[in-house]
C-alpha positions as YAML, in Angstrom:
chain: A
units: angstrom
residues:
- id: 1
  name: UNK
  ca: [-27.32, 14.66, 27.80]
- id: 2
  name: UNK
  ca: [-24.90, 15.44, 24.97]
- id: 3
  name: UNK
  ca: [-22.22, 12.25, 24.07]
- id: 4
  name: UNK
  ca: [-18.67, 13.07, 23.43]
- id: 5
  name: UNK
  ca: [-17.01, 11.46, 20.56]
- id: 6
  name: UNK
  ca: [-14.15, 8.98, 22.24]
- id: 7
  name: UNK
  ca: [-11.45, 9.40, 19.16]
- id: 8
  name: UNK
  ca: [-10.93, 12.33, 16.61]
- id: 9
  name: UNK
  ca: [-10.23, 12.31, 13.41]
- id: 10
  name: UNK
  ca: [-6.70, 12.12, 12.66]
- id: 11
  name: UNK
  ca: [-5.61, 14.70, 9.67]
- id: 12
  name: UNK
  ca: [-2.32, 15.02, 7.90]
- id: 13
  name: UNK
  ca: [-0.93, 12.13, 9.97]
- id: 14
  name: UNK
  ca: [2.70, 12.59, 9.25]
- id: 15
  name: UNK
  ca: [4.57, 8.76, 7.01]
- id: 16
  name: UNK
  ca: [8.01, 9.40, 7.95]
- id: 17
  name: UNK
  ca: [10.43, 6.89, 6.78]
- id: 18
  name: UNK
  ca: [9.72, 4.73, 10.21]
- id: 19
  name: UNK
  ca: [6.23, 4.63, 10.04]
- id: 20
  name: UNK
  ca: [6.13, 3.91, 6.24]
- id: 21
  name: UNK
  ca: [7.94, 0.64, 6.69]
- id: 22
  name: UNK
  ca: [5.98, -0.41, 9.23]
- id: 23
  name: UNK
  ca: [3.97, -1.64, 6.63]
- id: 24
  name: UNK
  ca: [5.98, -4.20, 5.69]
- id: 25
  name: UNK
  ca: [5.16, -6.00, 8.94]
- id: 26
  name: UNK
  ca: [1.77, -7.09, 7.95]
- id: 27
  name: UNK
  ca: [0.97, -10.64, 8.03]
- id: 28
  name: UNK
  ca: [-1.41, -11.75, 5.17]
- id: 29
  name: UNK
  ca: [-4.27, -13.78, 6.18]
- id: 30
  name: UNK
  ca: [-4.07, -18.14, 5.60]
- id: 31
  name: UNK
  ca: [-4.26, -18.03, 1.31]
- id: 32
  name: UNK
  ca: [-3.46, -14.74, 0.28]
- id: 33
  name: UNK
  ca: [0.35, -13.84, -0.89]
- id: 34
  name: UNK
  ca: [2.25, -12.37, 1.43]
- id: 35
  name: UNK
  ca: [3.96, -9.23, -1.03]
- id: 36
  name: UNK
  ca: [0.51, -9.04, -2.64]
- id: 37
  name: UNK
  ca: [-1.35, -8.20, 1.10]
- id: 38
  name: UNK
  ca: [1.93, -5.85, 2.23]
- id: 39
  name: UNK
  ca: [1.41, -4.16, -1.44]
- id: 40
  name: UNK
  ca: [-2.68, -3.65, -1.05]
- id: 41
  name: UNK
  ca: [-2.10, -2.35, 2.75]
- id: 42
  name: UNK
  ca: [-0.10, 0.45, 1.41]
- id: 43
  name: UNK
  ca: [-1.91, 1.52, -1.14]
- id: 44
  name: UNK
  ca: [-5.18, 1.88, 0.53]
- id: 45
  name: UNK
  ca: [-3.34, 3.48, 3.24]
- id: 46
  name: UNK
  ca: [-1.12, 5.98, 2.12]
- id: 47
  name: UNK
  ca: [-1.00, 8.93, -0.22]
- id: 48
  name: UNK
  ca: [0.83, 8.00, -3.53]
- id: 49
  name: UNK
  ca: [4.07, 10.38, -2.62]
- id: 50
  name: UNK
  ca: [4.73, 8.20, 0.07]
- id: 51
  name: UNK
  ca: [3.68, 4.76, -1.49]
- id: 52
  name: UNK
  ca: [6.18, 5.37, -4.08]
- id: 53
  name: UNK
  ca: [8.41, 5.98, -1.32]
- id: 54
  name: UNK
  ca: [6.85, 2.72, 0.62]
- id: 55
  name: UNK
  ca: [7.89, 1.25, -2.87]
- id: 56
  name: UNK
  ca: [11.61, 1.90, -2.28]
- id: 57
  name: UNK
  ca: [11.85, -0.02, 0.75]
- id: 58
  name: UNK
  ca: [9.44, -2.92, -0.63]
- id: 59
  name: UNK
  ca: [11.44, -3.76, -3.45]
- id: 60
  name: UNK
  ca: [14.70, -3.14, -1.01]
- id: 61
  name: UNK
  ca: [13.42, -5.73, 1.36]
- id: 62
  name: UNK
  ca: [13.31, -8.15, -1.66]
- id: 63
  name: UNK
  ca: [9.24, -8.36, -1.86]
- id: 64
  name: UNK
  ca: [7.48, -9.46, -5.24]
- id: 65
  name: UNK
  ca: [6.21, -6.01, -6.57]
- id: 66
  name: UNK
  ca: [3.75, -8.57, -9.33]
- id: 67
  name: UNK
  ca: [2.59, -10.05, -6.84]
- id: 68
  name: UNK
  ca: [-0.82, -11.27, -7.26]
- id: 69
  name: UNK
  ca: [-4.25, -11.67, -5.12]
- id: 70
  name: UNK
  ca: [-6.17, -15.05, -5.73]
- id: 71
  name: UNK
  ca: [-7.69, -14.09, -8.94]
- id: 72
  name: UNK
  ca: [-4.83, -13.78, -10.14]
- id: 73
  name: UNK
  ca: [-4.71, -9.86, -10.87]
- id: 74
  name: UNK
  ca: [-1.16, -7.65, -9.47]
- id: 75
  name: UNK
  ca: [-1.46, -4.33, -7.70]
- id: 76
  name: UNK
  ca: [-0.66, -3.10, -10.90]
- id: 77
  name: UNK
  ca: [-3.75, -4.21, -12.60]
- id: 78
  name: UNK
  ca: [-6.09, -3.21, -9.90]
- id: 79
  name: UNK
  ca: [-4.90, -0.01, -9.73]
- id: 80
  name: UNK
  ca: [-5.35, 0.73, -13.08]
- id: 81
  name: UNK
  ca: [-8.77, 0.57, -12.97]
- id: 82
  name: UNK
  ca: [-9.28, 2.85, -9.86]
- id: 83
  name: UNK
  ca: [-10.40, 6.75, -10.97]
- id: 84
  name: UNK
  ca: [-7.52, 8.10, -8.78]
- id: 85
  name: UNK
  ca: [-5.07, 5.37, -9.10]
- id: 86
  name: UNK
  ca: [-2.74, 7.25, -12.10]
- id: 87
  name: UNK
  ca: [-0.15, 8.39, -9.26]
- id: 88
  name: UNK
  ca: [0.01, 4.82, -7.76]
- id: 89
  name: UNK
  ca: [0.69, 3.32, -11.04]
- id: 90
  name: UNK
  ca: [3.49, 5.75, -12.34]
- id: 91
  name: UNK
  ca: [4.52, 4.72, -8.60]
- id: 92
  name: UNK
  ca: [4.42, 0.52, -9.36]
- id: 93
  name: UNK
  ca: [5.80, 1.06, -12.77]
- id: 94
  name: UNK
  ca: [8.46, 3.10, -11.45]
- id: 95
  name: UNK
  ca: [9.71, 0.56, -9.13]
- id: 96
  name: UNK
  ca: [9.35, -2.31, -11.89]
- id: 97
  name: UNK
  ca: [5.70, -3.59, -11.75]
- id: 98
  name: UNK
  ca: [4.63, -4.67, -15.50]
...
């Protein structure tokens, strides 16, 4: 008996405008800054083209782009140390992260 797979992969899902601020309706968990879970959400779930434009409407919304996690560190930070984050911080520094 062969098992089909019950979902597909999803490729090249399309972040128009709409669906890119849907990320600012996250709710952070009990202890963990609001801006600073909205800010992580996006970044490990979009490309950096439309983070930077997920950025836009962040900062628009008047959300705390140095926000930081509970050690203390901003988005800014973390990303700097990530092998592929370059494109995510020209995006944070863009919009005003330091």
């Amino acid at each position: 008996m062969t098992l089909k797979k019950d979902k597909q992969k999803v490729l090249g899902e399309v972040f128009d405008d709409e669906r890119i601020k849907t990320f600012l309706d996250f709710e952070a968990p009990e202890g963990v800054s609001p801006d600073f879970h909205i800010l992580e959400k996006a970044y490990r779930g979009m490309k950096a083209e439309n983070f930077d434009t997920f950025l836009g409407f962040f900062r628009e919304a008047g959300h705390d782009i140095n926000a930081q996690n509970s050690n203390g560190k901003t988005l800014l930070a973390i990303a700097s140390e990530h092998r592929h984050g370059a494109d995510y911080v020209t995006a944070l520094k863009r919009h005003g992260a330091a």
